[in-house]
C-alpha positions as CSV (number, residue, x, y, z in Angstrom):
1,X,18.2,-17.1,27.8
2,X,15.9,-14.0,26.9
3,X,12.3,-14.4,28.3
4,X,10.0,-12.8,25.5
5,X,6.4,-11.8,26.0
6,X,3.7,-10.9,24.3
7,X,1.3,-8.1,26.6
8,X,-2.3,-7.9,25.6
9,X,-3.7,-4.6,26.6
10,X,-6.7,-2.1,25.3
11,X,-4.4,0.9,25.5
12,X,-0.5,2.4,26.8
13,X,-2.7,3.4,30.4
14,X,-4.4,0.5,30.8
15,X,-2.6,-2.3,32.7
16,X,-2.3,-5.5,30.4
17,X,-5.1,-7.8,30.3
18,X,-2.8,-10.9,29.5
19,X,0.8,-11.6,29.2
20,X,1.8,-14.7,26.8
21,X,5.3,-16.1,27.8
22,X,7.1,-18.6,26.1
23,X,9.0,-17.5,22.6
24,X,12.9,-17.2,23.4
25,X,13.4,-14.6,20.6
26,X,11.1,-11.4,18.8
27,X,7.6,-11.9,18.3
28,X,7.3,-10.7,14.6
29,X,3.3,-12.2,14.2
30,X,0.3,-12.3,15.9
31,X,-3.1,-13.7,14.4
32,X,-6.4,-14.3,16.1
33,X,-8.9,-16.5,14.6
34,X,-12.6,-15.0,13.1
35,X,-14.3,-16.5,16.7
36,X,-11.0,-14.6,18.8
37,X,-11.1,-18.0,21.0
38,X,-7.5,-18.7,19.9
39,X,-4.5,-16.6,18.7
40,X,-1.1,-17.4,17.3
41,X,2.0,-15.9,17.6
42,X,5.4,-16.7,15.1
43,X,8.9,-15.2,15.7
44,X,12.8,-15.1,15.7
45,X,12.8,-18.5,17.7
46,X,11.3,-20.1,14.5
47,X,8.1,-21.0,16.2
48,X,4.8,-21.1,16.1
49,X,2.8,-21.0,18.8
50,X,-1.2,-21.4,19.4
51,X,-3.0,-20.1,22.8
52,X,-6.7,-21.1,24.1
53,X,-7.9,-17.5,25.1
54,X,-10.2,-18.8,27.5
55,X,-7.7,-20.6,29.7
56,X,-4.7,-18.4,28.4
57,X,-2.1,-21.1,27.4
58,X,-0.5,-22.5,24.7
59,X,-1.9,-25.6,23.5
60,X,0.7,-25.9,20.2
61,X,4.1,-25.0,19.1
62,X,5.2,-25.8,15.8
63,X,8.8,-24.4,14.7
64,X,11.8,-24.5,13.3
65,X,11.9,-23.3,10.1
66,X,13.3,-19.8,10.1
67,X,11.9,-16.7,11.8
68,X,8.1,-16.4,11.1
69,X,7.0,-12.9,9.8
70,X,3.2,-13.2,9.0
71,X,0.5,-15.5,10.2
72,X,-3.1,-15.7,8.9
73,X,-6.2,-18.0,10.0
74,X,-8.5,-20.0,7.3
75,X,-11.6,-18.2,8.0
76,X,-13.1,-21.5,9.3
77,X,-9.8,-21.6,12.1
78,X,-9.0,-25.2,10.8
79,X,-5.7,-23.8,9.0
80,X,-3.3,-21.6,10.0
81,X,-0.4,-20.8,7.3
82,X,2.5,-19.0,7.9
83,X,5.5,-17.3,6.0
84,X,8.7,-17.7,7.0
85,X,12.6,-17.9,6.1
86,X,14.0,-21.1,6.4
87,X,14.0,-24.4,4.9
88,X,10.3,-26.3,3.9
């Protein structure tokens, strides 16, 4: 199985502040919400996943409905929508 991760850093020469582990295909999407306390990431695996920022782990996956290409936060971070190939 292919580990994929995502690498938070502030530029190329700076070492990565965070790495995210756990899609098993391309990341396609990332969103933070307006408070950055949370971001979400959507990709190949058909998966959505949310991460805590203060503790750095995911605290929801939701998937399976085709490769996710874009993610966007409700201004308010109570909804996340997503657009994806794949079934409803």
């Amino acid at each position: 199985m292919t580990r994929m991760f995502i690498k938070f850093s502030q530029s190329k020469s700076v070492p990565s502040i965070k790495i995210l582990e756990g899609h098993t295909n391309y990341v396609y999407s990332l969103a933070w919400n307006q408070t950055s306390t949370q971001r979400a990431s959507g990709g190949g695996d058909g998966n959505i996943k949310t991460w805590d920022t203060a503790s750095w782990t995911c605290t929801n996956t939701f998937g399976g409905k085709g490769v996710v290409w874009s993610l966007a936060w409700h201004h308010d971070a109570t909804h996340l929508a997503s657009a994806h190939n794949g079934r409803k």
